[in-house]
N, C-alpha and C positions, 0 to 999 in steps of 0.2 A: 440472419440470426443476430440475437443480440446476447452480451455475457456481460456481467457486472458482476465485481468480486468486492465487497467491501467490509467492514469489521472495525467497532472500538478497540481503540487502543492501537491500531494498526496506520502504518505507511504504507499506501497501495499505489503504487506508479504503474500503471497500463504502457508496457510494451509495445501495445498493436492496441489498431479499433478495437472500438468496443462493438462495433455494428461491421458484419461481414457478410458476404457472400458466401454460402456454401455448394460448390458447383456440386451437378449430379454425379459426377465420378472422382468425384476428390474428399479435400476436407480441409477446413480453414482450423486455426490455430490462434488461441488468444492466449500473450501473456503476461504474467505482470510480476511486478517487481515488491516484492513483501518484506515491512522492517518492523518488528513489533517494538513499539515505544515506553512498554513499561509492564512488570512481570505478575504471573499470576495466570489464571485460567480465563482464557478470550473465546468469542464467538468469531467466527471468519466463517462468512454467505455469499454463497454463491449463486445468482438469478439469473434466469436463460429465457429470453423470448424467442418465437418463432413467428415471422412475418409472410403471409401468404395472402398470393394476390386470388382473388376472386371476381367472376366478372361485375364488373362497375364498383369494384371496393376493394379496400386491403385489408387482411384482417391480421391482429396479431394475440398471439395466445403463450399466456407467462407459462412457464414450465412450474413443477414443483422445484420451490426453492431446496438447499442442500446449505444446511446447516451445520460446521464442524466444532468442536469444543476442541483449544489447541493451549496447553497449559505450556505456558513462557516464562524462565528461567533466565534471573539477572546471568550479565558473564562482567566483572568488576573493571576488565581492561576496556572492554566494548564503551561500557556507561562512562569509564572517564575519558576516552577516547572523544566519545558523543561530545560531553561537556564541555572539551576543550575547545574542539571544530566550533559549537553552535555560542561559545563563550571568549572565544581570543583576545578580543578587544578589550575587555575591563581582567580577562587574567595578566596581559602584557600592559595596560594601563597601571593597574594597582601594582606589579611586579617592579616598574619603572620607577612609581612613584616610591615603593621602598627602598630602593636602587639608590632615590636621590636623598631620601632620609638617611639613610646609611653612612652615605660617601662621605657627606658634608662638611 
């Protein structure tokens, strides 16, 4: 089988394959890691193939895809958190460079 989770506006880091084996008496596990990058109502899909062998050929057959509507809510500490992480360098540059206007 195959599992693909993907969606605008989303960070999707895959955990585990995307393509697994499903034994006949067990069950594979796909999962993944979701960071929604900016607020408001998103789509997050989910699409499942199913790969079977037939003689002299493979065949694979998409599942119905699973469509969710997931309405995403700034959190204020999160977004400055984000900004500082993804912006350090020109906030401790410019920070610096007032530093030495300052002192002088």
């Amino acid at each position: 089988m195959r599992a693909r989770l993907y969606g605008h506006g989303f960070e999707i880091g895959s955990k585990s394959d995307e393509v697994q084996v499903v034994p006949d008496n067990g069950f594979a596990e796909w999962v993944y890691d979701v960071t929604p990058l900016e607020a408001g109502t998103k789509s997050i899909t989910l699409q499942i193939s199913l790969r079977y062998k037939l003689p002299g050929s493979d065949e694979i057959t998409n599942l119905p895809v699973m469509t969710r509507q997931i309405s995403v809510q700034v959190n204020p500490w999160w977004t400055a958190k984000r900004f500082m992480t993804d912006n350090w360098q020109w906030f401790f540059g410019g920070f610096g460079s007032l530093m030495m206007a300052v002192f002088r």
